[in-house]
C-alpha positions as CSV (number, residue, x, y, z in Angstrom):
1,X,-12.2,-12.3,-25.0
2,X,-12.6,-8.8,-27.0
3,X,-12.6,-8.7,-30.5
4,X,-9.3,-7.1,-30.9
5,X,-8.2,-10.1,-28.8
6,X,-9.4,-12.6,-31.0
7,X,-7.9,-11.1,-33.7
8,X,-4.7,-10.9,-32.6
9,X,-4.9,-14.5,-31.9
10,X,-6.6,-15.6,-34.5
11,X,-4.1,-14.2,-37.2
12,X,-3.9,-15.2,-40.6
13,X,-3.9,-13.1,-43.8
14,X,-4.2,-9.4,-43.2
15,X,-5.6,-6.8,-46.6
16,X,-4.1,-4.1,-45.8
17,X,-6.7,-0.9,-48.1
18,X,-4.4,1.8,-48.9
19,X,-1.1,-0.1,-48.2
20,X,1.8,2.3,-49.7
21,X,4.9,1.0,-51.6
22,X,7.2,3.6,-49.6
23,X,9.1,2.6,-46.1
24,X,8.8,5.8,-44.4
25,X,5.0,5.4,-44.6
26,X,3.1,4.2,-41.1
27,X,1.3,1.3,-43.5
28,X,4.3,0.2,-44.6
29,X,6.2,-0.1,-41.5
30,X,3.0,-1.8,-39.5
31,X,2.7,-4.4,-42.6
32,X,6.2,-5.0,-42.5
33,X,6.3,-5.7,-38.7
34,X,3.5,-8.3,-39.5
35,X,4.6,-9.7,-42.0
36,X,7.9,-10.2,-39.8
37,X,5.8,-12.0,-37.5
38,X,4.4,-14.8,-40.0
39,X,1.0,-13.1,-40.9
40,X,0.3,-12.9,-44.7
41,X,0.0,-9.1,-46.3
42,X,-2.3,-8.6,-49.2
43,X,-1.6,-5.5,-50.5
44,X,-4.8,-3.2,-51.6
45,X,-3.8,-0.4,-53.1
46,X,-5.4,0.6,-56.6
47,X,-2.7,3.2,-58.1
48,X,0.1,0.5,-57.1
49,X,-2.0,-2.5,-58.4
50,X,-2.0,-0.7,-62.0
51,X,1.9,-0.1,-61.9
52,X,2.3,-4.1,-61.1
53,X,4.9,-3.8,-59.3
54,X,5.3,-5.7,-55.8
55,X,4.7,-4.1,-52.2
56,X,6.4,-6.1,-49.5
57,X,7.0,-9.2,-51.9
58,X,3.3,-9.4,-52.4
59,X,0.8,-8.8,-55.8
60,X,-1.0,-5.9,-55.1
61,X,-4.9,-5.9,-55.9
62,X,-6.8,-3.1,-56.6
63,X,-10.2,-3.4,-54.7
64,X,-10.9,-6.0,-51.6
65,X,-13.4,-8.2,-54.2
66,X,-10.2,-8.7,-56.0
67,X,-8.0,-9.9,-53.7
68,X,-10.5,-11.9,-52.0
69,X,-11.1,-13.8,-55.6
70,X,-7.3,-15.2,-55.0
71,X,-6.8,-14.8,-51.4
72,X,-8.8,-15.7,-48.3
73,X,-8.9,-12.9,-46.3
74,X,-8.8,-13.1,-42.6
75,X,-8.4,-9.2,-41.8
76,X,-9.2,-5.9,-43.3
77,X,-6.9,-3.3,-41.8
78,X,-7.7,0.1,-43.3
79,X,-5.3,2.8,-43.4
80,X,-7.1,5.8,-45.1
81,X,-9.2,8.3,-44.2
82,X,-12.2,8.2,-42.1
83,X,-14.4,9.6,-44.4
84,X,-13.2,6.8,-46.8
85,X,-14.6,3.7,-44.7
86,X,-17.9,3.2,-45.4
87,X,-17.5,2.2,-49.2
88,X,-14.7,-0.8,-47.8
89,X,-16.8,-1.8,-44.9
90,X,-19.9,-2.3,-47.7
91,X,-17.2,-4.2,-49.8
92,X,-16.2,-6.1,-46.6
93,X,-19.5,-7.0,-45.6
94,X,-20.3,-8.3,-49.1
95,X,-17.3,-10.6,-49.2
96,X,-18.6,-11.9,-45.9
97,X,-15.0,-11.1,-44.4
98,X,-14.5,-11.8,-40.7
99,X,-12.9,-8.9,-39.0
100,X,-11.8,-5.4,-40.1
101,X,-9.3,-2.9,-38.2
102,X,-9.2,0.9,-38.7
103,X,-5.6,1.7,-37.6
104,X,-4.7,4.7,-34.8
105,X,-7.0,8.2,-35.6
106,X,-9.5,6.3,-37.9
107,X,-12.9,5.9,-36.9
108,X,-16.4,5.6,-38.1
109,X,-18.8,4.6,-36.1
110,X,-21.8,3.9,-38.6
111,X,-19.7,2.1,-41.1
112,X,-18.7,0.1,-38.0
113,X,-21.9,-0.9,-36.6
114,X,-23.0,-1.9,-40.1
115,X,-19.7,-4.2,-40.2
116,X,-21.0,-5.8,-36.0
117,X,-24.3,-6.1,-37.6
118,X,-22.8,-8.2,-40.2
119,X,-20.9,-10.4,-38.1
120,X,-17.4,-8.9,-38.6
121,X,-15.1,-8.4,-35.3
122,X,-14.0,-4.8,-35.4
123,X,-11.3,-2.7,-33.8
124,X,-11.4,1.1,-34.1
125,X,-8.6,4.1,-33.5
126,X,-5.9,1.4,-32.8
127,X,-2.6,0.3,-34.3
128,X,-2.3,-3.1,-34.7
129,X,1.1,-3.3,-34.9
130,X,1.1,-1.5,-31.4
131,X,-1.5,-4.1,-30.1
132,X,0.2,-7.3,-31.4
133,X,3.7,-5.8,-29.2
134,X,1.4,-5.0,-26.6
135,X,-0.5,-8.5,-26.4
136,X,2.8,-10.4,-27.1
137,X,0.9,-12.2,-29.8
């Protein structure tokens, strides 16, 4: 089984880093879908975490340590930058998280072998909402 396999079957409670409040944003449509299909959304998203208001029904946090104080995270799904990886796979990897996802034209392939090394399951370059329709999950 590949790692993006198990993850897909292995759902659970997804924190999405650099989930946006707006619609028309790729984030926000893939959390949506996913949320549709019964997995949790933990919104991380610092600028929307000080305005308090909700993203997709859910509190928003402002770092991964955060959220993972109050929530138990199956899934870091990462929709920034590349460049901007390394400093949530550290915080990842010091959580102990399981599994981390960098969604379609994000990769970084240091900041992922650190997260392998650590034990996490990762996925690179690939959208997950694409992959769940794909896998029929």
């Amino acid at each position: 089984m590949t790692e993006q396999d198990h993850i897909l079957q292995h759902g659970g409670t997804i924190a999405v880093v650099g989930l946006s409040p707006k619609p028309h944003r790729d984030s926000y449509r893939v959390s949506a879908y996913m949320q549709s299909q019964g997995w949790r959304i933990v919104p991380i998203n610092p600028v929307a975490a000080a305005s308090g208001a909700p993203i997709l029904g859910e509190a928003v946090y402002a770092t991964l340590t955060e959220a993972a104080a109050v929530e138990k995270i199956d899934l870091v799904n990462v929709f920034r930058n590349s460049e901007d990886v390394p400093p949530i796979v550290d915080e990842a990897v010091r959580l102990g998280l399981p599994a981390l996802w960098l969604q379609m034209g994000i990769r970084h392939e240091p900041a992922a072998a650190q997260a392998r090394a650590a034990g996490m399951r990762v996925v690179q370059d690939k959208c997950l909402m694409v992959e769940h329709r794909r896998a029929g999950s």
